[in-house]
C-alpha atoms as an extended CHARMM CRD file, in Angstrom:
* protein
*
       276  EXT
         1         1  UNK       CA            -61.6730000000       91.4040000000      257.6250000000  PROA      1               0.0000000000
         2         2  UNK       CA            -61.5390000000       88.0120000000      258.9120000000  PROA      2               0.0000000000
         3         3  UNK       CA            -59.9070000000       86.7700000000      255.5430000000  PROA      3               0.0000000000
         4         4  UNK       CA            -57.5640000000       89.1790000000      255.6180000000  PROA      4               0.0000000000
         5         5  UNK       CA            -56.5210000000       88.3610000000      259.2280000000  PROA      5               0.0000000000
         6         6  UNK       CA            -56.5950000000       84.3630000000      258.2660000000  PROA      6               0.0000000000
         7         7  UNK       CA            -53.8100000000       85.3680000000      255.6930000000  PROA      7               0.0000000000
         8         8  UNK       CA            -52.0100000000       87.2800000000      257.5400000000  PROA      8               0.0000000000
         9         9  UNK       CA            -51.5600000000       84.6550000000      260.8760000000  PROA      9               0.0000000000
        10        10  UNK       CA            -51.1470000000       81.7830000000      257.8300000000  PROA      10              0.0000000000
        11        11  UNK       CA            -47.7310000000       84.4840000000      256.8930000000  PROA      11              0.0000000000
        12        12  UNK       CA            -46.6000000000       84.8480000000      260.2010000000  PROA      12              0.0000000000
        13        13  UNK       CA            -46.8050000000       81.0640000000      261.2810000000  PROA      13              0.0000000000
        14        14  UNK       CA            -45.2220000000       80.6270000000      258.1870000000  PROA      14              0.0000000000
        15        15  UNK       CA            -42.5370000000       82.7360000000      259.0510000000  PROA      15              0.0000000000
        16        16  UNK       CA            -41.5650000000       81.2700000000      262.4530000000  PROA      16              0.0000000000
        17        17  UNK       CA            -42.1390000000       77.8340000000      262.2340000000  PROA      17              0.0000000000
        18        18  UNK       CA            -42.0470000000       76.6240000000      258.7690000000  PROA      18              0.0000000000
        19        19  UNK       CA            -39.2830000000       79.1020000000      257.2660000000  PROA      19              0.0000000000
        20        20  UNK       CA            -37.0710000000       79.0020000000      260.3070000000  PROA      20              0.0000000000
        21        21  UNK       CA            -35.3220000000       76.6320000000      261.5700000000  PROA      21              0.0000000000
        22        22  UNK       CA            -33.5710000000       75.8270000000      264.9120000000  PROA      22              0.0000000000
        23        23  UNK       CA            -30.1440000000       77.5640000000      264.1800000000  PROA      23              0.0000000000
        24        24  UNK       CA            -31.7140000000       80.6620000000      262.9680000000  PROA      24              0.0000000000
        25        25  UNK       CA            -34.1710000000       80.8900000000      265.8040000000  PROA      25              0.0000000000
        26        26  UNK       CA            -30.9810000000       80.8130000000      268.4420000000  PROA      26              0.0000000000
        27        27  UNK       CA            -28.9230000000       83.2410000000      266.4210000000  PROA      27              0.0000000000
        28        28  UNK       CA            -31.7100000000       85.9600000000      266.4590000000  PROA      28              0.0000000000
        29        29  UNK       CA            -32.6580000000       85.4300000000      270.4780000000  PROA      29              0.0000000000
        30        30  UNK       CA            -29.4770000000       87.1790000000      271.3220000000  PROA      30              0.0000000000
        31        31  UNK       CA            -30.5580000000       90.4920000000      271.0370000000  PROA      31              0.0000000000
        32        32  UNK       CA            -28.3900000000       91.9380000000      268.1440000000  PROA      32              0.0000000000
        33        33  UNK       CA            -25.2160000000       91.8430000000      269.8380000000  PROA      33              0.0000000000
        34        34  UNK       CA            -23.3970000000       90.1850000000      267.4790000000  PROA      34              0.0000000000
        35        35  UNK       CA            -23.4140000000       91.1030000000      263.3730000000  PROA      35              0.0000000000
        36        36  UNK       CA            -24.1730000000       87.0750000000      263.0630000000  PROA      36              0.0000000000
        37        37  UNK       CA            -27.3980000000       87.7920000000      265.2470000000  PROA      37              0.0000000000
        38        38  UNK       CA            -27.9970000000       91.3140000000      263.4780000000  PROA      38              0.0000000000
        39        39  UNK       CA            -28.1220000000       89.2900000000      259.9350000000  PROA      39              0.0000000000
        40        40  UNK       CA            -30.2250000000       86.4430000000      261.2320000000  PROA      40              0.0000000000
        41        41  UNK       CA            -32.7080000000       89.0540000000      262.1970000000  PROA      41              0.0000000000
        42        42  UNK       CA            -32.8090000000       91.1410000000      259.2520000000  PROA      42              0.0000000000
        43        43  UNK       CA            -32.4560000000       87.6760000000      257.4950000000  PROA      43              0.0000000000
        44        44  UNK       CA            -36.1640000000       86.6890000000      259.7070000000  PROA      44              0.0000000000
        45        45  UNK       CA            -37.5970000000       89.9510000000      259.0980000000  PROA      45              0.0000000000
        46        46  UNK       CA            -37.2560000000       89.5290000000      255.3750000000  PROA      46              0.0000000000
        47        47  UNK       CA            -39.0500000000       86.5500000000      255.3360000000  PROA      47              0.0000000000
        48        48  UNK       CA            -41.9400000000       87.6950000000      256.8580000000  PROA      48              0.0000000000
        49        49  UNK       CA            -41.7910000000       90.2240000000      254.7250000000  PROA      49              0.0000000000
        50        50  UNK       CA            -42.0980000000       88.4010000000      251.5850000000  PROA      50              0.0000000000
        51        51  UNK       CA            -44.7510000000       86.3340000000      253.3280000000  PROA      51              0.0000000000
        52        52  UNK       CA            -46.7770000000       89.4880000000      254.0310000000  PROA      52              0.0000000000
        53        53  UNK       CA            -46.3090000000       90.2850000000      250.6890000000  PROA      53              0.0000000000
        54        54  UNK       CA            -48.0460000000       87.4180000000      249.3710000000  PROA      54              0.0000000000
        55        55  UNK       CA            -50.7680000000       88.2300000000      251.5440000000  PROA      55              0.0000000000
        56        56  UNK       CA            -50.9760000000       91.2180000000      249.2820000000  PROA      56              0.0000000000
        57        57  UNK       CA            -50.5850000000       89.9910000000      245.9030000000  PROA      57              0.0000000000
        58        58  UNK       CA            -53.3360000000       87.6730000000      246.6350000000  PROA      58              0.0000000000
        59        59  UNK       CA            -55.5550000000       91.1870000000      247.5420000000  PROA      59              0.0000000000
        60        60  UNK       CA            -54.5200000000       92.9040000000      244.7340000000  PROA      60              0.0000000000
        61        61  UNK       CA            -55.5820000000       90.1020000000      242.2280000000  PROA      61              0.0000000000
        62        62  UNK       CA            -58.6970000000       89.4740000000      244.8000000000  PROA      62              0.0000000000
        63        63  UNK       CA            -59.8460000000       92.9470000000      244.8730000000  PROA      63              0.0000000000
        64        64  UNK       CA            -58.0440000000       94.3700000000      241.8630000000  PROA      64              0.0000000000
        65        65  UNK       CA            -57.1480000000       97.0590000000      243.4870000000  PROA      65              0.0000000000
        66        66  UNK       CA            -54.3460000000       99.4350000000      241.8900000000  PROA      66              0.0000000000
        67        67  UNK       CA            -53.3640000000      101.7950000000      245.1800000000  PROA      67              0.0000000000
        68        68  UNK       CA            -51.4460000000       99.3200000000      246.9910000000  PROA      68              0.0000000000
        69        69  UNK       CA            -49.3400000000      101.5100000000      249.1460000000  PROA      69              0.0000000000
        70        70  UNK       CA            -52.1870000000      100.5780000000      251.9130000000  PROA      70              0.0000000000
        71        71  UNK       CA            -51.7320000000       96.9960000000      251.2520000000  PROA      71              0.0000000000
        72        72  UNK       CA            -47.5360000000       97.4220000000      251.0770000000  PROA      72              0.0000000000
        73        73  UNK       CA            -47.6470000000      100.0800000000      254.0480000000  PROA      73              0.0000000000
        74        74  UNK       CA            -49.1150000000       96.5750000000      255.9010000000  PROA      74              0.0000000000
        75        75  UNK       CA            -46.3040000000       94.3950000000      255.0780000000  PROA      75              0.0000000000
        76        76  UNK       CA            -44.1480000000       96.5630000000      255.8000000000  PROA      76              0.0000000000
        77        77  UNK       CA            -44.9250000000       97.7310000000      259.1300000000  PROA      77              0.0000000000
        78        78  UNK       CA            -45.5700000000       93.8900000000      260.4950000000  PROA      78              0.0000000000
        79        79  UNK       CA            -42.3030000000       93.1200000000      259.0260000000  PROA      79              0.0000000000
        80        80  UNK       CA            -40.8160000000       96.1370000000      261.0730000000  PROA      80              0.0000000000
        81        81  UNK       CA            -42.9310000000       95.2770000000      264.3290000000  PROA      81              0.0000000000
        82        82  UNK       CA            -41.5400000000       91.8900000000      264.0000000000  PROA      82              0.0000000000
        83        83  UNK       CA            -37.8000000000       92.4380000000      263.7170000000  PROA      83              0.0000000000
        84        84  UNK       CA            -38.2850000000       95.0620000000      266.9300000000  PROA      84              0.0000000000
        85        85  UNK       CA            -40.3660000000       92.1510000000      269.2160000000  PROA      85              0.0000000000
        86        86  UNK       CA            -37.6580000000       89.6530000000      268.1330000000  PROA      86              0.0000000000
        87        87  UNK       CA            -34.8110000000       92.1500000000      268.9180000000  PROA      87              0.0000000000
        88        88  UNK       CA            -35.7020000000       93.0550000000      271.8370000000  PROA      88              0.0000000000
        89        89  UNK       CA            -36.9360000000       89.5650000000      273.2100000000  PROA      89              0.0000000000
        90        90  UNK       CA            -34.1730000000       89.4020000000      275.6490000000  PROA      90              0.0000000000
        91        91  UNK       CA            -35.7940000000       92.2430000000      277.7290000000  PROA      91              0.0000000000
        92        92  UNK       CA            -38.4330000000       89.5350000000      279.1360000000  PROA      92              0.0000000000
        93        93  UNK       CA            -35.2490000000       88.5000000000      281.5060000000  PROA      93              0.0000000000
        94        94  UNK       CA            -34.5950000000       91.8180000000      282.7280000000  PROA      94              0.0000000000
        95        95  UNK       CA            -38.0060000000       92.0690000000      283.9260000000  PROA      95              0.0000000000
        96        96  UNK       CA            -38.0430000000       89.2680000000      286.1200000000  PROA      96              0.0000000000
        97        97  UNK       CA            -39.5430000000       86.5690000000      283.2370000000  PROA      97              0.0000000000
        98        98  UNK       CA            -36.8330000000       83.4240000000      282.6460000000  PROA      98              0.0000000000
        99        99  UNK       CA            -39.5280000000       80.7740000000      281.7230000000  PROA      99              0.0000000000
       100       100  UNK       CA            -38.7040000000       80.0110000000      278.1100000000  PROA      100             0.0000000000
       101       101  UNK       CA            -41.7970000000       78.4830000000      277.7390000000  PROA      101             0.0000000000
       102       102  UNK       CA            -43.9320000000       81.4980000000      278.7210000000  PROA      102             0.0000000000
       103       103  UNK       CA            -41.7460000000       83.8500000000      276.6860000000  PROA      103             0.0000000000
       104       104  UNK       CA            -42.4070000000       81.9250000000      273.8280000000  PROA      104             0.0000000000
       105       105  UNK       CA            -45.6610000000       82.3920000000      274.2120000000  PROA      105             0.0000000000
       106       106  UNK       CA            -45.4200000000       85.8900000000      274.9260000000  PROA      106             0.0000000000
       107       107  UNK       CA            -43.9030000000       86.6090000000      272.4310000000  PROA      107             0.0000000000
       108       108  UNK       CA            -46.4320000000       85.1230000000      269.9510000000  PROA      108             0.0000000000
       109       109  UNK       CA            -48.8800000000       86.9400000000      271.5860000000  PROA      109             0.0000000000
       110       110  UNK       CA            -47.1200000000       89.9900000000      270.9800000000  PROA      110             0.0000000000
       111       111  UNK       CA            -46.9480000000       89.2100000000      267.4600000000  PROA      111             0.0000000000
       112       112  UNK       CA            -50.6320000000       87.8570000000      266.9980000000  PROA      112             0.0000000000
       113       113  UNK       CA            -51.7160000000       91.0510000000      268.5600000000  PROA      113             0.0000000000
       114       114  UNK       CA            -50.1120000000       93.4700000000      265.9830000000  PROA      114             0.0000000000
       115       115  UNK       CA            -51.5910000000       92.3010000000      263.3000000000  PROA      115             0.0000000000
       116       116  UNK       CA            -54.9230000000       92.7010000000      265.0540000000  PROA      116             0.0000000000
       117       117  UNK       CA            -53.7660000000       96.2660000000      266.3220000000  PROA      117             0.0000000000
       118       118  UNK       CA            -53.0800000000       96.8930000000      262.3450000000  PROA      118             0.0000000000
       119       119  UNK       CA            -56.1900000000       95.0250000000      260.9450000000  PROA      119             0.0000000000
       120       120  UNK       CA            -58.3660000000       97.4720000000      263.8840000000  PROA      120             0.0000000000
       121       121  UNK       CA            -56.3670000000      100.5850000000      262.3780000000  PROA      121             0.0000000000
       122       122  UNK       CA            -57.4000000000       99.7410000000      258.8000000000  PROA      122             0.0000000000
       123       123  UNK       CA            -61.2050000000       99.0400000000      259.5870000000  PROA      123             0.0000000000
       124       124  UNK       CA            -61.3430000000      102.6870000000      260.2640000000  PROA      124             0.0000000000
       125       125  UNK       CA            -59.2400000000      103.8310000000      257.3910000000  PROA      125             0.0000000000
       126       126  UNK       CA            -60.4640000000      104.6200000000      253.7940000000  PROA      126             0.0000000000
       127       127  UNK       CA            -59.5740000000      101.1420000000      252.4770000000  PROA      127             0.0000000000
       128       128  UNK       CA            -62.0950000000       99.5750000000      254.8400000000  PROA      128             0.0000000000
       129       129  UNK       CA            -64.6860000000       99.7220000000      252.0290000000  PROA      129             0.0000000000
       130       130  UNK       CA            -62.5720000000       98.1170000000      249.6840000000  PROA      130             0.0000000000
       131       131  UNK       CA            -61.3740000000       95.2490000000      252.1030000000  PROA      131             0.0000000000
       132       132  UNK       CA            -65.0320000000       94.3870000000      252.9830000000  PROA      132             0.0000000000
       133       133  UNK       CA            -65.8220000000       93.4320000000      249.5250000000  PROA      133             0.0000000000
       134       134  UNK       CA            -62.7070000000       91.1220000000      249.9110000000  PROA      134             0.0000000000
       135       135  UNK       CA            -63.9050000000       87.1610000000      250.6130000000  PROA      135             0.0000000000
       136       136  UNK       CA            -62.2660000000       83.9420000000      250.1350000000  PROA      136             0.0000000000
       137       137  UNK       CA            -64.4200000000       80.6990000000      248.8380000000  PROA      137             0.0000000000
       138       138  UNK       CA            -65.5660000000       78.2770000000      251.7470000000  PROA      138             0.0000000000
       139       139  UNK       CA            -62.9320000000       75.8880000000      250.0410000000  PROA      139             0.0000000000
       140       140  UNK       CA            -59.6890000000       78.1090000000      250.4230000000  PROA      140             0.0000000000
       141       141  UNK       CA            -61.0070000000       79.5430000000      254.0200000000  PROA      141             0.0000000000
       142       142  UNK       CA            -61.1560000000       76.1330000000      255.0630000000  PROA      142             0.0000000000
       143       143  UNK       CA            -57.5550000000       75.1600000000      253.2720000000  PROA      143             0.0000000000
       144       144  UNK       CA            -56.3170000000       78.1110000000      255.3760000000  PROA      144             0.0000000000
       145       145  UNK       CA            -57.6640000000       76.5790000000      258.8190000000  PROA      145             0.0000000000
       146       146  UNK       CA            -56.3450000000       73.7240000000      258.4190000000  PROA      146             0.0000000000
       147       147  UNK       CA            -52.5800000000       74.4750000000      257.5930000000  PROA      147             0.0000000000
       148       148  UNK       CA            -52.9720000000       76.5930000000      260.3840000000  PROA      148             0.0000000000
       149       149  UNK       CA            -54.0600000000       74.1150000000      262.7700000000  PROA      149             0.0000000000
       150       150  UNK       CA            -51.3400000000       71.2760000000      260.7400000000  PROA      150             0.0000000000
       151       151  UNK       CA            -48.6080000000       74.1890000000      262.2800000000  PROA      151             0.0000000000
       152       152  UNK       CA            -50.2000000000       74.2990000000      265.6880000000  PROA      152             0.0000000000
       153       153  UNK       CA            -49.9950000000       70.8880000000      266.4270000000  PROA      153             0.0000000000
       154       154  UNK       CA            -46.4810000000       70.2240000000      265.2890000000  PROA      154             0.0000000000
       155       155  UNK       CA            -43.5320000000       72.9060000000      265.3280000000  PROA      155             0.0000000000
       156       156  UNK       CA            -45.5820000000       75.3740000000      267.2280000000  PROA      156             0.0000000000
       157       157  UNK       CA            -46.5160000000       72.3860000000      270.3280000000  PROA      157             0.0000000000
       158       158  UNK       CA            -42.6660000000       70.7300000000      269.5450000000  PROA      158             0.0000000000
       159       159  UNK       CA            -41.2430000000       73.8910000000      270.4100000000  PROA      159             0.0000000000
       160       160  UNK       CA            -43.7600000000       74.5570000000      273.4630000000  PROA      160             0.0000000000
       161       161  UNK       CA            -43.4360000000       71.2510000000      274.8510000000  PROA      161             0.0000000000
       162       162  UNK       CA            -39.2750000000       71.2060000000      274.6920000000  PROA      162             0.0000000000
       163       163  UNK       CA            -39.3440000000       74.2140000000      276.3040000000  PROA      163             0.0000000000
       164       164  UNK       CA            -42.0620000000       73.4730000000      278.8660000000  PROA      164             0.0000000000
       165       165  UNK       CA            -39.8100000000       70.4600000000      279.5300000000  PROA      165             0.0000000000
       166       166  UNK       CA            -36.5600000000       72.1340000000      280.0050000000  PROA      166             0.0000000000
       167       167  UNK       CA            -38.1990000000       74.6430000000      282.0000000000  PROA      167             0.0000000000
       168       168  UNK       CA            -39.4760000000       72.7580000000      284.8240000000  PROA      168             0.0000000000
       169       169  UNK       CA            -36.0710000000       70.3880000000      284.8200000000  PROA      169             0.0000000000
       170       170  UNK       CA            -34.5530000000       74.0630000000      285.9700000000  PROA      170             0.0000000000
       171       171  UNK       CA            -30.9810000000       75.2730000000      284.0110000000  PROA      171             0.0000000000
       172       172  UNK       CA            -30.1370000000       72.4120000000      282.0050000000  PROA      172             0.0000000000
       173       173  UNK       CA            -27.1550000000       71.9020000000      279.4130000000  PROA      173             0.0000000000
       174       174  UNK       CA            -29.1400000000       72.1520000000      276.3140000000  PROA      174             0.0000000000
       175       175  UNK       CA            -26.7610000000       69.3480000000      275.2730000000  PROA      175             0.0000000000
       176       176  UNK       CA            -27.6650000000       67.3840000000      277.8350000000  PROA      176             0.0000000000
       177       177  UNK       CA            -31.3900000000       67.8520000000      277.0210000000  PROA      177             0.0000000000
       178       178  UNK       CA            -31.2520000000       67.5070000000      273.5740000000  PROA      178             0.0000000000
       179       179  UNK       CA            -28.9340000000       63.7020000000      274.3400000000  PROA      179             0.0000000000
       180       180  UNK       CA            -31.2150000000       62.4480000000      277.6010000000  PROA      180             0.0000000000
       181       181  UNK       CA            -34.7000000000       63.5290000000      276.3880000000  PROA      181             0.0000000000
       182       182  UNK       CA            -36.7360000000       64.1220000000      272.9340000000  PROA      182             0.0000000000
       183       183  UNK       CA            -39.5040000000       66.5860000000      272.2920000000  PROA      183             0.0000000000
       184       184  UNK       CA            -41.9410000000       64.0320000000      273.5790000000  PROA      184             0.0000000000
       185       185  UNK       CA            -40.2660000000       63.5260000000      277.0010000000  PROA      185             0.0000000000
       186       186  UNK       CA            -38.7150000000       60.2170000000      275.8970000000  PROA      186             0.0000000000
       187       187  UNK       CA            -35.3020000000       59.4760000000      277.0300000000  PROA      187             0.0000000000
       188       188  UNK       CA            -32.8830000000       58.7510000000      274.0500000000  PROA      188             0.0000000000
       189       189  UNK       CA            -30.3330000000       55.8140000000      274.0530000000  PROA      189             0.0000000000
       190       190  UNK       CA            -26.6600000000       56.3770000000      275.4240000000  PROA      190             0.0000000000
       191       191  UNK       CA            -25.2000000000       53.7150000000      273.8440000000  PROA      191             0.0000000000
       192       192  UNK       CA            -24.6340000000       54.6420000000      270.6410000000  PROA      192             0.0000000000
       193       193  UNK       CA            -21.6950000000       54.6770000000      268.3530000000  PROA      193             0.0000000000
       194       194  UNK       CA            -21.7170000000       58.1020000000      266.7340000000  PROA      194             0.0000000000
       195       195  UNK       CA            -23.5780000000       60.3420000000      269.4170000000  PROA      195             0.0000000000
       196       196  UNK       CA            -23.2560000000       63.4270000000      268.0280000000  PROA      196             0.0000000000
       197       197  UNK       CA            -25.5690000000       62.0640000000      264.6030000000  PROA      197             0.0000000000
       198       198  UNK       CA            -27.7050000000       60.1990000000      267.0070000000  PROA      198             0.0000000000
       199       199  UNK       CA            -28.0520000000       62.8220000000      269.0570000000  PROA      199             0.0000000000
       200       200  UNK       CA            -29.9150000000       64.7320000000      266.3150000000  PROA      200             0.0000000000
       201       201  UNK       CA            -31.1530000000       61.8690000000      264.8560000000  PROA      201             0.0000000000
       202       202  UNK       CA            -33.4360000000       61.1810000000      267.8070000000  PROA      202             0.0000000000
       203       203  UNK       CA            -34.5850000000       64.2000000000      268.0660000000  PROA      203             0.0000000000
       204       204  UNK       CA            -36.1800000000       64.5450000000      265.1990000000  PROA      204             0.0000000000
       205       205  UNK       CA            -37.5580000000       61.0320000000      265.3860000000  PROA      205             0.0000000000
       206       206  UNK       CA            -38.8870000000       62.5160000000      269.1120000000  PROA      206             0.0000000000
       207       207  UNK       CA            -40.4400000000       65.0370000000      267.0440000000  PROA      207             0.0000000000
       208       208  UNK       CA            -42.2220000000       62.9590000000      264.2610000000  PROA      208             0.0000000000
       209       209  UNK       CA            -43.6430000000       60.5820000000      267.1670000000  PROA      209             0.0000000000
       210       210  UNK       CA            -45.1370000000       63.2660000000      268.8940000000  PROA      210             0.0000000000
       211       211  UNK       CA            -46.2710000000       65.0980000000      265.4240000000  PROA      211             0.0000000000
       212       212  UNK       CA            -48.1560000000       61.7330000000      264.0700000000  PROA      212             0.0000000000
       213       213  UNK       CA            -49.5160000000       61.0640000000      268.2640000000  PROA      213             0.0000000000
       214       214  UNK       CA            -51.0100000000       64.8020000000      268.4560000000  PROA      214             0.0000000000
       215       215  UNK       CA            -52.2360000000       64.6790000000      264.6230000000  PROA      215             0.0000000000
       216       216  UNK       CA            -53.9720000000       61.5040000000      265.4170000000  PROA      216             0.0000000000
       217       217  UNK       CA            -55.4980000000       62.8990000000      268.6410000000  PROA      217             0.0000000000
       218       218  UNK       CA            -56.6390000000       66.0500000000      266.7140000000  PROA      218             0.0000000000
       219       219  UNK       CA            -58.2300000000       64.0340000000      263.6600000000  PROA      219             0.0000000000
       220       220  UNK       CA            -59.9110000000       61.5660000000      267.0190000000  PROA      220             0.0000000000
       221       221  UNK       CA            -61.4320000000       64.4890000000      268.8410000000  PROA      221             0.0000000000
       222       222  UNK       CA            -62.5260000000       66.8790000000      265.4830000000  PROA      222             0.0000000000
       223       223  UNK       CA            -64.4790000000       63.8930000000      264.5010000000  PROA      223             0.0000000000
       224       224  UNK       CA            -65.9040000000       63.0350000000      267.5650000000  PROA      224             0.0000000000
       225       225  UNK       CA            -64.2820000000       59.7150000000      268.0390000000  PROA      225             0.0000000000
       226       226  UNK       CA            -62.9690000000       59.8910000000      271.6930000000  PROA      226             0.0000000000
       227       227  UNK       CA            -62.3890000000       56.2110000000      271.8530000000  PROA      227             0.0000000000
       228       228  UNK       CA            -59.4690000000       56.1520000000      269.9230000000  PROA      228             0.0000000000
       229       229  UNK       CA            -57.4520000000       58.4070000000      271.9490000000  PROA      229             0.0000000000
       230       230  UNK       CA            -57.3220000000       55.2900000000      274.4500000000  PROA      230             0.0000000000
       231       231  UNK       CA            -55.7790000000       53.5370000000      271.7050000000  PROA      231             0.0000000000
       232       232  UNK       CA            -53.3700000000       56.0030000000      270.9150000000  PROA      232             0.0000000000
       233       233  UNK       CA            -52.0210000000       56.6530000000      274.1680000000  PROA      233             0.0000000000
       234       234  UNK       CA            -52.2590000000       53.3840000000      275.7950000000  PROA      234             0.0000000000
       235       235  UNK       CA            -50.1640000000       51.4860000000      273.2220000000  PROA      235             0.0000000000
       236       236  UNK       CA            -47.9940000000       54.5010000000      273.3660000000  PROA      236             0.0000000000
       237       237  UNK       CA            -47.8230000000       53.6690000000      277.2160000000  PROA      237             0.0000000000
       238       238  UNK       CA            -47.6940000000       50.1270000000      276.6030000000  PROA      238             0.0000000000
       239       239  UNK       CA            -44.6530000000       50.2890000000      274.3590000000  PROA      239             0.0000000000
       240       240  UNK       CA            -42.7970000000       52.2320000000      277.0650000000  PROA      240             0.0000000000
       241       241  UNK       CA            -44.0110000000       50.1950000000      280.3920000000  PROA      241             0.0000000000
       242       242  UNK       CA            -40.4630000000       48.7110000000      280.9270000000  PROA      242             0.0000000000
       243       243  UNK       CA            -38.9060000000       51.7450000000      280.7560000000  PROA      243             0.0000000000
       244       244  UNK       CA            -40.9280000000       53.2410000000      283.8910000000  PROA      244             0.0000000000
       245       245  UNK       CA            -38.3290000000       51.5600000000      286.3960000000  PROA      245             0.0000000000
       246       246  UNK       CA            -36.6730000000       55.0110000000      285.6450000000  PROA      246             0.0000000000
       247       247  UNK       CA            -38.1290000000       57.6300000000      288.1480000000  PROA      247             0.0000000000
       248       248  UNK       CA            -36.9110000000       60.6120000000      286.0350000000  PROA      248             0.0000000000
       249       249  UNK       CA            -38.2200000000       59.1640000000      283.0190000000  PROA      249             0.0000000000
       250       250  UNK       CA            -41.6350000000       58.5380000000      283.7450000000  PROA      250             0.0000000000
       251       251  UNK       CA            -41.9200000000       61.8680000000      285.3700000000  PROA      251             0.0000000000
       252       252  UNK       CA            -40.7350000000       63.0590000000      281.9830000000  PROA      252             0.0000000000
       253       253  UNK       CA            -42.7220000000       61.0940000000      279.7530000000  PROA      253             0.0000000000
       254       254  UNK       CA            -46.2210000000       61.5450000000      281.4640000000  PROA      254             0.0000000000
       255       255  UNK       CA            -45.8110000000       65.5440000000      281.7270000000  PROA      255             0.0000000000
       256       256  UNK       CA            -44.2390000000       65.5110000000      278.3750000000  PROA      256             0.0000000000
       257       257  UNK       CA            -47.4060000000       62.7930000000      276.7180000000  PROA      257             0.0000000000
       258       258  UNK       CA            -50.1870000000       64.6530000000      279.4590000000  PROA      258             0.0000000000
       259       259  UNK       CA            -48.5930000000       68.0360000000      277.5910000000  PROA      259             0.0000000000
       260       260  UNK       CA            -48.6150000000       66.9110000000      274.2370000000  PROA      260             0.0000000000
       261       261  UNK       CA            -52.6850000000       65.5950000000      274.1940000000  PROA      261             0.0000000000
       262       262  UNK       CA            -54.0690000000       68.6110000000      276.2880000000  PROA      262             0.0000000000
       263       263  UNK       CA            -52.4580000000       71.1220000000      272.9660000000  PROA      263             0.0000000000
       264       264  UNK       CA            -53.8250000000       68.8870000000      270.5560000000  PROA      264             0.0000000000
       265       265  UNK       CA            -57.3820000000       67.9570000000      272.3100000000  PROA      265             0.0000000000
       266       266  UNK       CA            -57.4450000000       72.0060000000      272.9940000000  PROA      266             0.0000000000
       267       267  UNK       CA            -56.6650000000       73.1190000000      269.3190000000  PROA      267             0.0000000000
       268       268  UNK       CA            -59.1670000000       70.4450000000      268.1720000000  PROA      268             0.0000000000
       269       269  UNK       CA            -61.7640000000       71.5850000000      270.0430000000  PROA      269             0.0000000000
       270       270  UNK       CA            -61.1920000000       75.1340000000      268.9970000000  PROA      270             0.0000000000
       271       271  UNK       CA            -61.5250000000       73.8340000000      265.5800000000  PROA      271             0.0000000000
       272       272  UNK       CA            -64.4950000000       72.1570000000      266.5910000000  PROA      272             0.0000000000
       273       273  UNK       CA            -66.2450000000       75.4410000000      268.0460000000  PROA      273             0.0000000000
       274       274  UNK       CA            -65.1110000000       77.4400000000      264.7940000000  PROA      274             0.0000000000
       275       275  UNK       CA            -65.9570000000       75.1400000000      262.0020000000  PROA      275             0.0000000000
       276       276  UNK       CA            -69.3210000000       74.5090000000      263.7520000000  PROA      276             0.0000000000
């Protein structure tokens, strides 16, 4: 059952992070109130979907099994669970909960613990017997883990860390954000001729820094080699000394760097503890 469940958090990572991008993920936040937030739901959903769907192709050729309204009755009811979580996401404000940051991870709690809820439902179902003869080679369980963990450490943490960010700033202009500070806590440069490319243009660079800083950091601690992480983030440091004259940019860049290397040192030693 582990396999199954490997597959089935590879789909729904899949789904949020690497299948959805940042204009999708604001039109379907907004409850359904508007037909353009209706179709980027459904739109989501769908995707997922598919995604779960792979997951059962790949049984059906694994176990060559020919009943697969089990396997289809799974896709279709994490598809369904996933359109109502994301519709009804909004609710977390009217119970008292406006930290975007801890909503987000709510809500992939929510998620993660679905597919659990349905994995626990089919170990005592009559396809139990069938899944347990189900296993994937060391090679392709390992291939799994670590796309998993290459999604952890970069959209899952950018998205964590922006809104971790924004979050302890208090209501911000999300323009403002997006021009004054990257993913990374780094404060963008206002002197620019075309601010509006820039603008976006920094914040993906923001986001490739802090990608390449937290994949080195997770390659230093899986393989033991803690020295290097005073490479990484003191020439990191270095590089930005002269900027530290700027009280509300240092603040910003330590809790945004401190942030960034406690996700990846944490999801590396996971790995660690997993992979033996």
């Amino acid at each position: 059952m582990l396999e199954l469940f490997l597959l089935l958090l590879l789909a729904h990572f899949a789904g949020d992070f690497v299948f959805q991008d940042e204009d999708m993920a604001q039109k379907k936040n907004g409850g359904g109130k508007t037909s353009q937030e209706v179709q980027s739901l459904l739109f989501h959903a769908s995707i997922h979907f598919l995604l779960y769907l792979g997951v059962i192709v790949i049984l059906v050729f694994g176990l060559h099994y020919s009943d697969i309204k089990w396997l289809f009755l799974i896709a279709t009811l994490l598809a369904v669970s996933h359109l109502i979580i994301d519709w009804k996401k909004p609710c977390w404000e009217c119970i008292g909960i406006n930290n975007r940051a801890l909503i987000f991870m709510l809500d992939q709690a929510l998620h993660i613990s679905i597919i659990i809820l349905i994995i626990n439902w089919l170990s005592k179902s009559s396809i139990l017997t069938v899944l347990q003869s189900f296993e994937l080679s060391n090679f392709f369980e390992t291939v799994i883990f670590v796309i998993i963990g290459i999604i952890l450490i970069t959209d899952f943490s950018n998205i964590f860390i922006r809104l971790f960010l924004e979050t302890i700033k208090g209501p911000v202009n999300e323009e403002v954000a997006i021009n004054k500070y990257n993913d990374d806590g780094a404060e963008t440069a206002p002197e620019l001729s075309n601010p509006i490319n820039n603008k976006e243009n920094y914040k993906k660079t923001g986001r490739y820094i802090g990608n390449l800083e937290r994949s080195l950091t997770f390659l230093a601690v899986i393989s033991g080699a803690y020295e290097v992480l005073i490479g990484i983030y003191g020439t990191k440091t270095a590089m930005r000394f002269y900027e530290f004259n700027n009280k509300d940019f240092a603040e910003f860049y330590f809790i945004g760097t401190l942030l960034s290397a406690l996700l990846a040192i944490s999801i590396a030693l996971f790995y660690r503890w997993v992979l033996g």
